[in-house]
Structures are given as C-alpha cells and as structure tokens.
MIMIPA-825071 format. One record per residue (C-alpha): residue number from 1; residue in three letters; x, y, z. Coordinates in pm, whole numbers. Example, Ala and Ser with C-alpha at 12.3 -4.5 7.8 and 13.67 -1.06 7.14 Angstrom:
2
1, ALA, 1230, -450, 780
2, SER, 1367, -106, 714
//
This chain:
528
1, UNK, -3023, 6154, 5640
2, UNK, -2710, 6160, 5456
3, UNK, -2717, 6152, 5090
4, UNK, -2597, 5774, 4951
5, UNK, -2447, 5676, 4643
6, UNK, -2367, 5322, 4598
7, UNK, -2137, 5149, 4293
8, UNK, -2142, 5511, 4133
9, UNK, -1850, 5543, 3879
10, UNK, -1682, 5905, 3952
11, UNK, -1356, 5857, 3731
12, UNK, -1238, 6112, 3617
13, UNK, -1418, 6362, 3827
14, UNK, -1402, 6733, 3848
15, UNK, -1490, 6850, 4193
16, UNK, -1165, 7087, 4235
17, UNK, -1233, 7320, 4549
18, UNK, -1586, 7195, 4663
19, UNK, -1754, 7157, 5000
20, UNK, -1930, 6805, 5052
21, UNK, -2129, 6753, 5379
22, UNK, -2287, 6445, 5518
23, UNK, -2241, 6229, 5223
24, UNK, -2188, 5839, 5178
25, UNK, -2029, 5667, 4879
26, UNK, -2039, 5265, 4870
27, UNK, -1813, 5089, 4628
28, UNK, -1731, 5342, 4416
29, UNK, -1487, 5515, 4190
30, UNK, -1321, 5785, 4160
31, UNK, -1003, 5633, 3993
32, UNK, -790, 5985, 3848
33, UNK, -1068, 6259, 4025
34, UNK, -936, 6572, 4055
35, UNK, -1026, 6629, 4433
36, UNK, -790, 6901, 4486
37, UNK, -876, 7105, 4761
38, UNK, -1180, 6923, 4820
39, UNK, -1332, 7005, 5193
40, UNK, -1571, 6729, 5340
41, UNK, -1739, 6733, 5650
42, UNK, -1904, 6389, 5816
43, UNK, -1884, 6211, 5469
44, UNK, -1830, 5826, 5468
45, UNK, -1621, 5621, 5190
46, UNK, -1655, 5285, 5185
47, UNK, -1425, 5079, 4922
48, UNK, -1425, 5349, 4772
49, UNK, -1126, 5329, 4489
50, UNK, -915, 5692, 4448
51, UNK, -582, 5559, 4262
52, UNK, -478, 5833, 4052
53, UNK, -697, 6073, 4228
54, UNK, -576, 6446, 4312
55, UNK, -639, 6489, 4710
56, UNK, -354, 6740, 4739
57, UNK, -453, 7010, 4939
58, UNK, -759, 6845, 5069
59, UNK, -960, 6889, 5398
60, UNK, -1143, 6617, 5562
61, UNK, -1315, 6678, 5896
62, UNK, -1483, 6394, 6051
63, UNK, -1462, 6160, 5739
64, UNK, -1445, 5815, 5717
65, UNK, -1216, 5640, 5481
66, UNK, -1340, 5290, 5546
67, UNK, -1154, 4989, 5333
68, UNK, -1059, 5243, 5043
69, UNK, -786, 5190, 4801
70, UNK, -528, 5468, 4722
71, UNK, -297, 5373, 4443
72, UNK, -51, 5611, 4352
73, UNK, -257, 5898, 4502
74, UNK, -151, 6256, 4531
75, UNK, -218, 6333, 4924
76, UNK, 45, 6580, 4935
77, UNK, -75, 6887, 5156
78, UNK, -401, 6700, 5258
79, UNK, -542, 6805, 5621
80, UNK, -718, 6507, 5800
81, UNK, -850, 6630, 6148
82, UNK, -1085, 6346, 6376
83, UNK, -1138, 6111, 6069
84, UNK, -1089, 5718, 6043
85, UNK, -902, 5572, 5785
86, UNK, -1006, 5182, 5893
87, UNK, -837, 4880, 5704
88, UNK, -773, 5150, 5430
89, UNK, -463, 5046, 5162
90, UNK, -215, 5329, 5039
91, UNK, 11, 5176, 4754
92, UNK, 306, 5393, 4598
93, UNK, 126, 5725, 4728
94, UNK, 289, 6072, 4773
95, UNK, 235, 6166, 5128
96, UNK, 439, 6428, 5224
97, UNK, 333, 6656, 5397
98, UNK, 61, 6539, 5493
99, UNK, -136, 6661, 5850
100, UNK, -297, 6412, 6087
101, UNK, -454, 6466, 6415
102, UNK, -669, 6244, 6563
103, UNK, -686, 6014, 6343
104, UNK, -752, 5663, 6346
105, UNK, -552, 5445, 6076
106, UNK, -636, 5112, 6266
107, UNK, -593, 4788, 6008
108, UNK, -479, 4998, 5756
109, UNK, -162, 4908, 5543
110, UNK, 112, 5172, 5449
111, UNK, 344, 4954, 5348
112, UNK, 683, 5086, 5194
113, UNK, 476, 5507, 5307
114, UNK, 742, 5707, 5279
115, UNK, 640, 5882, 5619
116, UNK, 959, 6031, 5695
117, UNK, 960, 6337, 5963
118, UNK, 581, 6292, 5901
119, UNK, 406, 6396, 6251
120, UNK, 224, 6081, 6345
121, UNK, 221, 6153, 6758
122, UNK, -109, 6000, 6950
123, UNK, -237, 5856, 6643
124, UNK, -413, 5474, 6659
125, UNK, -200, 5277, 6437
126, UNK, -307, 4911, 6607
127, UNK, -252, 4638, 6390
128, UNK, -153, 4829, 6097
129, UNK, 111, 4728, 5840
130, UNK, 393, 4961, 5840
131, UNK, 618, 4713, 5639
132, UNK, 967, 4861, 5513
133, UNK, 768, 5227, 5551
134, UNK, 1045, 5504, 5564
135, UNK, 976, 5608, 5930
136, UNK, 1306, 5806, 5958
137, UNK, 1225, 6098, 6179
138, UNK, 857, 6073, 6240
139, UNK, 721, 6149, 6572
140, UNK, 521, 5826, 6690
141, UNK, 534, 5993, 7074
142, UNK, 213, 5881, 7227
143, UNK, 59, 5648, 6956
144, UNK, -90, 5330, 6981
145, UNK, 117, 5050, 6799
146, UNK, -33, 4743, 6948
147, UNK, -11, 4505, 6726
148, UNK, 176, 4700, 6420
149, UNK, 400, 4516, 6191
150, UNK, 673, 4625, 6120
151, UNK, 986, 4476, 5882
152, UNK, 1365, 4514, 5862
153, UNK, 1472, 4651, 5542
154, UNK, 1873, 4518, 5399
155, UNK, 1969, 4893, 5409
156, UNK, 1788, 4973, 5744
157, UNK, 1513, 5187, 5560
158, UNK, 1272, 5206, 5833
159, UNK, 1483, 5363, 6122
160, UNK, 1467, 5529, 6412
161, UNK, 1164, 5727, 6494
162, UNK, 1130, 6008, 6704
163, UNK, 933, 5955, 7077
164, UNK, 958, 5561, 7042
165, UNK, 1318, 5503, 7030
166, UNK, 1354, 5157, 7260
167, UNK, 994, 5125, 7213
168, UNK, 899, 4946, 6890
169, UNK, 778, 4618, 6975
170, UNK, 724, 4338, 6694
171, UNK, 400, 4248, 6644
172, UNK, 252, 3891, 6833
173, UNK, 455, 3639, 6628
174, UNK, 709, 3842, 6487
175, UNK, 965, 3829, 6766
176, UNK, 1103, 3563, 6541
177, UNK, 1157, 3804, 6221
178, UNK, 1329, 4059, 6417
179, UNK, 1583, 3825, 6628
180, UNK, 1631, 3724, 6265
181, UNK, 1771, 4122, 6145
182, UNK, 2021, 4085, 5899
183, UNK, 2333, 4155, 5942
184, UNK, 2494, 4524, 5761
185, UNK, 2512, 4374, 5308
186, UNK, 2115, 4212, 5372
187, UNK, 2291, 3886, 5504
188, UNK, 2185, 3675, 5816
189, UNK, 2378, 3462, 6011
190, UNK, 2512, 3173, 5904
191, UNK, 2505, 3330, 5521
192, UNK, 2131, 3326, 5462
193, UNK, 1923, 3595, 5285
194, UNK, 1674, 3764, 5415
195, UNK, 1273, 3666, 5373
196, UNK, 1106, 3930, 5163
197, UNK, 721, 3906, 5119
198, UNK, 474, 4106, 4911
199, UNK, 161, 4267, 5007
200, UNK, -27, 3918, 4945
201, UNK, 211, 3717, 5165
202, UNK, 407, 3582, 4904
203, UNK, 777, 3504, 4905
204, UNK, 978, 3741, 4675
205, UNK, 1351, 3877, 4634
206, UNK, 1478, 4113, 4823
207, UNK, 1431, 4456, 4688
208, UNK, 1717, 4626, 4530
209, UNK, 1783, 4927, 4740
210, UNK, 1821, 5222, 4549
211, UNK, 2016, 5546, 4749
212, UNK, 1911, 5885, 4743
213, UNK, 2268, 6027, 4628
214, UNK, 2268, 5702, 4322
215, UNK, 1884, 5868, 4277
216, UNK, 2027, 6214, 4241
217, UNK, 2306, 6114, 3995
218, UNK, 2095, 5931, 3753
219, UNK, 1837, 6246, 3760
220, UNK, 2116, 6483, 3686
221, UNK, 2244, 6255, 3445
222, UNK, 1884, 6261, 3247
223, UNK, 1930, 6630, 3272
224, UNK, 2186, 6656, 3127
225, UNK, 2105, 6429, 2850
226, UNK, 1794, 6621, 2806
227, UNK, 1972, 6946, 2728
228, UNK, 2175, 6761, 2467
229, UNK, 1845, 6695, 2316
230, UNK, 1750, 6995, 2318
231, UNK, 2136, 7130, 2117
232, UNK, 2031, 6828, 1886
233, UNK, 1666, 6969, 1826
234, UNK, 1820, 7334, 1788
235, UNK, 2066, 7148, 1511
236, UNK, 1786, 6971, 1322
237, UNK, 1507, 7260, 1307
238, UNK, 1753, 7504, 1150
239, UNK, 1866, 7275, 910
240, UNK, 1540, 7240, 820
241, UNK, 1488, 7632, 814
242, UNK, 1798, 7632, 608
243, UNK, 1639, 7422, 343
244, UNK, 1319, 7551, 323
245, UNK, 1450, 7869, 353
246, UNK, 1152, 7947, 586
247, UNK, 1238, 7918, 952
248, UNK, 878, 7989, 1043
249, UNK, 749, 7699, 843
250, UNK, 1030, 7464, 1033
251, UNK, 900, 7585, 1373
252, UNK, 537, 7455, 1246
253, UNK, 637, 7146, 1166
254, UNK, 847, 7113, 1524
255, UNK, 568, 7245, 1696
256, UNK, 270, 7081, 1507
257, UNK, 446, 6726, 1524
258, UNK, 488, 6755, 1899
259, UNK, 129, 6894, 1993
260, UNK, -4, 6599, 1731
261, UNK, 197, 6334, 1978
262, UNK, 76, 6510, 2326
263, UNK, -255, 6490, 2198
264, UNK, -244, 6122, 2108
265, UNK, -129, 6049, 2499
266, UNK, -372, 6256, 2595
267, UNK, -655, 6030, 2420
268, UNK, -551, 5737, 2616
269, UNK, -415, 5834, 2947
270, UNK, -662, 5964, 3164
271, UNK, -488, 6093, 3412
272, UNK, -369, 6411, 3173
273, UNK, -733, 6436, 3046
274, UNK, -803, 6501, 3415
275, UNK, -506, 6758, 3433
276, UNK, -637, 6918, 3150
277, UNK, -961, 6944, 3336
278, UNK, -782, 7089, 3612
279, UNK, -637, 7382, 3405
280, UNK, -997, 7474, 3281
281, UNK, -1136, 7461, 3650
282, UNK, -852, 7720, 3720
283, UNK, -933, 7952, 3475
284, UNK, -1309, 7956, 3559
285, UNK, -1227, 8026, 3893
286, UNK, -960, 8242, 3881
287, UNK, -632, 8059, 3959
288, UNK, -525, 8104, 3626
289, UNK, -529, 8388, 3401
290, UNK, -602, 8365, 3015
291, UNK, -243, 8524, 2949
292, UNK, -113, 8190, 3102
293, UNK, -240, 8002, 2852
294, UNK, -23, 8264, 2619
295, UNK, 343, 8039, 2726
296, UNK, 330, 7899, 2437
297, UNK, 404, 8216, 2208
298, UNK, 756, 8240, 2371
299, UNK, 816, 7865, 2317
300, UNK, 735, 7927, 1955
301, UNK, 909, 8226, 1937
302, UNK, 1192, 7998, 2040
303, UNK, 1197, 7730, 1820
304, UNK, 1143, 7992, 1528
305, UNK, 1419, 8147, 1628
306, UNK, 1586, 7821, 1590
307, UNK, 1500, 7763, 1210
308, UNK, 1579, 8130, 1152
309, UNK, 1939, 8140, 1305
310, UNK, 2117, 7805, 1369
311, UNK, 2232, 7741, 1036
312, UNK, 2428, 8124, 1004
313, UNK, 2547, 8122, 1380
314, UNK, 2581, 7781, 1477
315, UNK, 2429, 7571, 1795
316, UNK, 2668, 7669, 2029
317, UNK, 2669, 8084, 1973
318, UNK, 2223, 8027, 1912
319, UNK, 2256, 7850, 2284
320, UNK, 2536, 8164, 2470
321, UNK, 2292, 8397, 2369
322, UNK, 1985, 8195, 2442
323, UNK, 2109, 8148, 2866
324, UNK, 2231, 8511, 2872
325, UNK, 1886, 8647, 2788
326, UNK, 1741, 8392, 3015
327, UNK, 1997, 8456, 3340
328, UNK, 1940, 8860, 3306
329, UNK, 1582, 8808, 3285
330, UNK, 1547, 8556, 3529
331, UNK, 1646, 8842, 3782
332, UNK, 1324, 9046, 3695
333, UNK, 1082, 8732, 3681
334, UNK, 1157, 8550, 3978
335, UNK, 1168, 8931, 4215
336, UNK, 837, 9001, 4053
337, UNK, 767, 8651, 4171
338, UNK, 590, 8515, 3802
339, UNK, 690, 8137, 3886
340, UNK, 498, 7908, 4143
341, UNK, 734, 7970, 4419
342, UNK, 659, 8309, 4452
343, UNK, 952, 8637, 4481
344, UNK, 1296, 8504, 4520
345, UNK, 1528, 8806, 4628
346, UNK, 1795, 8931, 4421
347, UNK, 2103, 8848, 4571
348, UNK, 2476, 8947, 4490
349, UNK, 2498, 8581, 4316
350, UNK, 2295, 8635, 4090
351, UNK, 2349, 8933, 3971
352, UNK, 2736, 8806, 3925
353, UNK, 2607, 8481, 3725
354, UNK, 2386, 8783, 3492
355, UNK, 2653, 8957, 3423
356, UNK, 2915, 8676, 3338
357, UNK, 2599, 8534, 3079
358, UNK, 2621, 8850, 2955
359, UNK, 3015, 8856, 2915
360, UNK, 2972, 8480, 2757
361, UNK, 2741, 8638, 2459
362, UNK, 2945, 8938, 2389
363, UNK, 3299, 8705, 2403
364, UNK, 3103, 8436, 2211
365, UNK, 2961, 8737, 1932
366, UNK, 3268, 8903, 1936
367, UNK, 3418, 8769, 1581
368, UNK, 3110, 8903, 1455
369, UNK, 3140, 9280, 1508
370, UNK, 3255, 9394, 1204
371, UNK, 2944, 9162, 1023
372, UNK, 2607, 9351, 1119
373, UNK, 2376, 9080, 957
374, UNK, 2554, 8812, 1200
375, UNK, 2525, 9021, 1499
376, UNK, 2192, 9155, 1449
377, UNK, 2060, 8766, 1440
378, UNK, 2253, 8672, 1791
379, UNK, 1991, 8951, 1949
380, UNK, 1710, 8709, 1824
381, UNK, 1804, 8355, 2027
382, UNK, 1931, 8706, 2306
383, UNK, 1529, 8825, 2290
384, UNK, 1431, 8428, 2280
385, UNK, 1573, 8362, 2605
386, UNK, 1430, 8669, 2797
387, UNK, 1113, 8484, 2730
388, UNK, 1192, 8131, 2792
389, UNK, 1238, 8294, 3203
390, UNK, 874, 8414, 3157
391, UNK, 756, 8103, 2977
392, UNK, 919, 7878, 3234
393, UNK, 753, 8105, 3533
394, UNK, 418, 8096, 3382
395, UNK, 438, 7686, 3236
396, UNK, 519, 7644, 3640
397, UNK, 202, 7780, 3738
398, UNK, 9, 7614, 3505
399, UNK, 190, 7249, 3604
400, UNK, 96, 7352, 3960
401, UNK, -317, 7410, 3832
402, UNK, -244, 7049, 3650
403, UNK, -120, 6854, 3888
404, UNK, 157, 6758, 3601
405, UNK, 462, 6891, 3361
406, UNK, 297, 6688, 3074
407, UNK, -91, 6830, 3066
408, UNK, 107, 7224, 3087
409, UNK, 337, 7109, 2851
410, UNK, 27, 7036, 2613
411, UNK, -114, 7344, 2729
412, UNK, 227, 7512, 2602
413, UNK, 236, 7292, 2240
414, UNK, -96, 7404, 2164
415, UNK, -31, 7796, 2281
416, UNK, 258, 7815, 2044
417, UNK, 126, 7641, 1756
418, UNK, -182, 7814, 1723
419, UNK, 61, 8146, 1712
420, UNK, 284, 7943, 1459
421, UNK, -9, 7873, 1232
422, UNK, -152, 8244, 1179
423, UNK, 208, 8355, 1147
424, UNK, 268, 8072, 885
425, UNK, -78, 8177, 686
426, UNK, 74, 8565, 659
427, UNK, 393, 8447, 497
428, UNK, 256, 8223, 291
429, UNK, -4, 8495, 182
430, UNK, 269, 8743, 144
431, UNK, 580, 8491, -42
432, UNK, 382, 8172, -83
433, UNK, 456, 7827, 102
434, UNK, 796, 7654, 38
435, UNK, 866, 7545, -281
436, UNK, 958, 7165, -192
437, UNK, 971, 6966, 70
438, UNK, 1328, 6762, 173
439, UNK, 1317, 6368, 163
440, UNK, 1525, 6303, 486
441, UNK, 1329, 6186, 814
442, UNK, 1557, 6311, 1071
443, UNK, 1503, 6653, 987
444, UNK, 1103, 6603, 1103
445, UNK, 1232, 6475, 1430
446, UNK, 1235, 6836, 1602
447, UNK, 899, 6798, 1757
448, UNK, 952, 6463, 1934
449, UNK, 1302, 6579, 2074
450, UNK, 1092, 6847, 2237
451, UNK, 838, 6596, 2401
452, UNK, 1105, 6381, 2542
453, UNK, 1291, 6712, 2695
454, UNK, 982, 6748, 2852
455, UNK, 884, 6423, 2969
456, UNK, 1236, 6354, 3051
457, UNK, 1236, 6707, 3336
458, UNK, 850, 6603, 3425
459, UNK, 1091, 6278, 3546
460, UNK, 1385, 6409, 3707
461, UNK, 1235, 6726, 3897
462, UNK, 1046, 6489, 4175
463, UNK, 1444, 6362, 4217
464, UNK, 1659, 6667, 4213
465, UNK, 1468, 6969, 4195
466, UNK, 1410, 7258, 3965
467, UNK, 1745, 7408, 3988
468, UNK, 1976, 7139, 3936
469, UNK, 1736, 7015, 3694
470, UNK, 1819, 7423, 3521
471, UNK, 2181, 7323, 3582
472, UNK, 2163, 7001, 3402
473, UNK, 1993, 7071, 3155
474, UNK, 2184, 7388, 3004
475, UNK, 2532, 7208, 3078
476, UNK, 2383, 6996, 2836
477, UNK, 2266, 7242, 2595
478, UNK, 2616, 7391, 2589
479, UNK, 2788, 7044, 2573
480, UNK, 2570, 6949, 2270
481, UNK, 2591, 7249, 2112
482, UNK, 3006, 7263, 2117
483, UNK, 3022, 6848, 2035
484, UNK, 2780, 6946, 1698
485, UNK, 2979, 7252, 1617
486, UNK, 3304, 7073, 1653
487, UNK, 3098, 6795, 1425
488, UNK, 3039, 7062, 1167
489, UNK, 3425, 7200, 1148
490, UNK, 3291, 7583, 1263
491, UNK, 3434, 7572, 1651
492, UNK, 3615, 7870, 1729
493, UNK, 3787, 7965, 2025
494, UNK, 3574, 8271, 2073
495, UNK, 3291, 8029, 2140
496, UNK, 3493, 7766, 2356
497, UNK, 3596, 8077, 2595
498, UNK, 3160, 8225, 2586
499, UNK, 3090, 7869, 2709
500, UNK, 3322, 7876, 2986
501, UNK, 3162, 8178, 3083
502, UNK, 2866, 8062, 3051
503, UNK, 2858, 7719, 3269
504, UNK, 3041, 7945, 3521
505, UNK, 2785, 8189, 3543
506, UNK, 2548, 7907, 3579
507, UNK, 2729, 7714, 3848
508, UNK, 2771, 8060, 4049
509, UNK, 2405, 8152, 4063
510, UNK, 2319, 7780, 4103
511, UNK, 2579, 7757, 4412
512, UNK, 2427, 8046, 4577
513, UNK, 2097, 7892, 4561
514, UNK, 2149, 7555, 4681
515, UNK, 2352, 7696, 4993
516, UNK, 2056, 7901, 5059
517, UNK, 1808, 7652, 5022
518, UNK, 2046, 7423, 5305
519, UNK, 2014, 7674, 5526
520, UNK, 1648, 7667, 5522
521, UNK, 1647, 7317, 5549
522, UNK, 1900, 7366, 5854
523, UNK, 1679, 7595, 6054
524, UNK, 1368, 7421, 5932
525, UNK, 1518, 7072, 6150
526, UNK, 1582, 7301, 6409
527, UNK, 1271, 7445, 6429
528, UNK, 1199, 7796, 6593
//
C-alpha cells in the first residue's frame, strides 16, 4: 500500500535530488519546497499547494497532480512522462522548457502559460482553460482540445500554433466571444472594448499589453542605472576611506551594512531561507565546492579597494582599470569554463575588446607615469577586476545551486565580510581603530547601494540576459563615474579618451556575442 500523508505541512522543504515511490499526499503543503530534481514514481498529489516551490529539473513518472495549486512555481526543465495533471491550476509559473508526453492536463487551467514553442503534440487538453496563454509556436498536432477555452488577447498574444492552424475551435458557447475578436488597437465594432474576465469570472479592464522590445528597454535601462549606483557607491566608500583614513575599515562598514540588510529579508521571506537551504544541500552533495563559498573575498577585495583608491585617482580612472582587469580575465575564466554556462571559446572579438580595455587603462593612467605612488594604486582596482570575472563565474554557480541572485548574493555579503572582519582586527591590532567617526549619513549608504545593484540585476537578467545586463551595467559605471568626476572639477581628457576605449571594447566583445548567440537561436528554429 502506498504510504499516505494527509493535511501534512511540507513548507519549506528540503528534498533536493530524492527518489519518492508510491506515495500519496492529501491537502498538503509544500508552499517554497525545494523539489529540485526531485524523481517520483506512481506518487499521487491531491490539493496539494507548491506555490513557490522549486520543481526545476524534476522527474515525474506516472504521477498524479490531482487539483494542485502552482503559484509562481519554478517548473523550468521539469520531465513529466504518463502522469495526470487533472483540474490542476498554474498561476504566473515559469514553464519553459518544460517536457510532456503523455500527459493528461484535462480541467486544468493555464491561463495567461506562457507555452510558447512548448511541445504539447497528442496531449489531452479537454476542457482546459488556455485563456490569453502565449501559444505562439507550440505544437498542438494531434491533441485533444474538445472543449478548451480559449480567449483573444488586444495584441493577438495567443497566436498561431503549430499542427492546428484552421483548427482551433471555441469552446460550446464561445462562438459568440470569438465572432466578437477585436479589431487591430483592442477595439470592436461599432467602438466597443473588449470583455476581459479574471480567473473567478469577473469583469475587469483590459490588460495593458506590455512588448517584449518596451520589456527589453526598461531592463537595460535598470542596468544601466544600476551601474551608476555602483560609480555612486565607489564615490561614497572612498570618501569614507578618505576620512577615516582606513579604507579597510570603510569596506566593513559597506560590507557589514549590506549583509545586516540581506539578513533581515532573509528572516521574513521564505523563499531565500529555502535558497539558502539549497546552497547547503549542494555542498553536502557535491554540487558546490567550499571555495565557492570563498566569492566573497574578491567582492571585498573590491570594495576595499574602493576606500583605499577613489579619493587619490578618482571614480572614473578606479572604474578603466577595474573593466580592463575584468575583460583580460574574463578570457581565462569563461575558456576554463568557471561560470554556469560552462567554456565559452575565445574568439578574435574578444581578444580585440581585451586588448582595447587594456589600451583604455594605460591612456586613462597615462598622466600618471612620472608619479609612482599614483600608478602603483591604478594596479589595485587593475588586480580588483581580475577577480570580479572569477567572483561573477563562481556567484553564477552558486545562484544556479539557489535557485536565486539574492540567497548567492547573501552567500557573497557574508564571504567577504567575514574576510573584512579578521583583516579589520589585524590593523586595528597593529595601528589601532580610527580615531573618530564622521557625522554625515550618506557616507554609510555604501552597503545599501550594493543590495539594490544586486536586486536591481536579480530583476533585469530574466528580461535581457547576462550580457546586456554586463553591457548595461558598466556603461553605467563609466557614465557615473565621468558625471561625479566632472562634479568634483578633476575630469581630464586622458580619462574622457580611456572611457571611449573602454565602452568600445565593451560594445565589440558584447557584439560578437549577441551575433553568436542569434545564430544559435537561428539553427536552433531550424532544427537539425
């Protein structure tokens, strides 16, 4: 007999990478699990609640999903072969790609799925509520729609889909709606608007319809903001260096401040607690190393670097010489293959946009040669950003163990502080702590500049991707830095010209990318 659990509360739930067989779960919950890579094998769910839950990578053979609720659940990856989804409700869920084969989602509601290219062919989808889902590509050759419902959308979301083209038929009673299908603006005839309803049947207004390019330009528009903030954090924590005349102290307090404010939304939001949870399930069983928990010491290193330099060099030469050690680095890190997406080759690009950062630090240092001290601190924000390209590899990693940017980025706040603190206690063994303290707020602001660059690319990535999120956010950096530099009177053309060189060597190496990543995206429509 099959093991039963009935009205159990699961939230929360660690069960990363197990094997459950034969088992039955009545009314219960397992709101923000981590089921990742969970295998079952004849298990039944019934109202079962997963919202928040982790199914990515998931394998269900022979499962029933009867009545459950999935509310904003991650199902990206998951494999469901021969299992029944009956009168089951999926609410803002990420679903692609997602693999079903003979599967029944009879009565089940997946309305506004984005399902697009998603291979639904010879499926039973009879009587089930594919309202305004994004059905743009999907192969529906062979499946059973009697009785489906489907909606038109003011921008024509839904589509055509592949295999049924001529062959959507309005469910009994809808033959109405559709003669009704508004006119190109949302309008019918004679003026009217369109009828939108909610899942409950009630009457609403017509969703605004937002694009995918107007999508794209307020992501890269974040990005860039973000990098501004990060020129403005870069500003604040060496003035605060500057004054306590202890640059290592200022990277405490940046560092301290932020990891204090992480850990606060990590005391109420469960979902991070369970990403946390995540990262420790990795480590015990292998998927992450102990030296990935070790991020943080660059990110430190960084911000030191920051209290340390800023106020002799200024933002803009601290940020030349913090993308040229990243660009030349990011060569070695990404063909060893560090970061989540594993070896990227090393193409003629690339190597152009590492030599041109290269050519922006040495234009950008070259009023400095005949001052050693000066030059000799440009090679620390230089050293800085040959580990931000490791940091960022490794952070990657552990976001993909977390399910998250925000329970790595804690993961990365809590690395470097740790190393900030010992290094803190020898200095202050060796000269003592700072003598006094300075009044002003603002200049205790570093470490919440650095959450919001983080939350703000944990945003923006879903919506335009890690490189043009890279793109974004160091045009900002750059822009900041030469907009607070012109602010403090000490722009010279030596560091107008390194910047030019700099966003050029960015766009280069960016360009190459993106036209190689169309072409995969070319061949992948096109198939083999």
């Amino acid at each position: 007999m099959p093991e039963v659990q009935t009205g159990q509360d699961h939230s929360d739930l660690a069960a990363s990478g197990e094997y459950w067989q034969r088992r039955e779960f009545v009314d219960c919950s397992f709101v923000d699990a981590d089921l990742r890579e969970l295998r079952t094998a004849g298990c039944v769910f019934t109202r079962c609640d997963f919202s928040g839950a982790d199914l990515g990578e998931s394998r269900h053979q022979a499962t029933a999903f009867r009545s459950c609720k999935f509310r904003r659940t991650l199902l990206a990856g998951a494999v469901l072969d021969g299992c029944t989804l009956l009168g089951s409700m999926f609410i803002e869920c990420r679903m692609r790609p997602i693999t079903l084969t003979g599967t029944d989602l009879a009565l089940a509601s997946l309305a506004g799925a984005n399902l697009r290219e998603q291979r639904l062919a010879g499926l039973r989808l009879t009587e089930t509520n594919l309202t305004e889902a994004d059905l743009r590509g999907a192969d529906l050759s062979a499946a059973d729609l009697r009785g489906a419902r489907f909606a038109w959308h003011p921008a024509g979301r839904a589509g055509p889909a592949r295999g049924q083209a001529g062959r959507l038929r309005p469910a009994p009673g809808q033959a109405r709606r559709r003669a009704r299908r508004p006119r190109p603006g949302g309008r019918l005839r004679g003026g009217a608007r369109p009828a939108h309803r909610d899942r409950a049947g009630r009457r609403t207004r017509p969703p605004v319809a937002v694009t995918a390019g107007g999508q794209r330009a307020a992501g890269i528009a974040i990005a860039v903001l973000a990098g501004a903030l990060f020129a403005l954090q870069a500003r604040i924590n060496g003035e605060l260096g500057d004054r306590l005349h202890d640059g290592v102290a200022a990277a405490l307090v940046s560092f301290g401040s932020g990891l204090a404010l992480l850990l606060a939304f990590a005391a109420v939001s469960r979902r991070m607690r369970a990403g946390l949870r995540r990262v420790g399930a990795a480590l015990r069983n292998g998927r992450l190393r102990w030296w990935h928990l070790a991020a943080g010491v660059s990110g430190g290193y960084v911000v030191a670097c920051q209290g340390l330099t800023v106020a002799t060099l200024g933002v803009a030469v601290f940020t030349i010489a913090l993308v040229g050690g990243q660009a030349a680095s990011g060569l070695v890190v990404d063909r060893i293959g560090l970061g989540p997406a594993g070896p990227q080759a090393i193409t003629a690009r690339r190597i152009t946009g590492a030599a041109l950062a290269f050519a922006a630090v040495a234009v950008t240092v070259a009023d400095r040669f005949g001052a050693p001290s000066a030059l000799g601190l440009a090679v620390l924000p230089l050293l800085a950003g040959v580990g931000i390209a490791w940091q960022q590899a490794v952070i990657g990693q552990v976001g993909v163990a977390a399910g998250g940017a925000v329970p790595a980025a804690l993961v990365n706040f809590a690395g470097g502080t740790a190393v900030l603190v010992a290094a803190s206690a020898v200095l202050a063994a060796v000269r003592g702590l700072p003598a006094s303290w300075p009044g002003e707020l603002w200049l205790y602001t570093g470490g919440p500049l650095g959450v919001v660059y983080i939350a703000s690319a944990a945003l923006v990535v879903r919506w335009i991707g890690v490189l043009l999120l890279g793109l974004g956010t160091v045009a900002g950096q750059l822009f900041g830095a030469l907009l607070l530099d012109a602010a403090a009177g000490r722009l010279a053309v030596t560091t107008l010209a390194g910047t030019a060189l700099a966003l050029a060597a960015v766009a280069i190496t960016a360009g190459g990318a993106l036209t190689a990543a169309g072409r995969r995206r070319r061949s992948a429509r096109m198939g083999p």
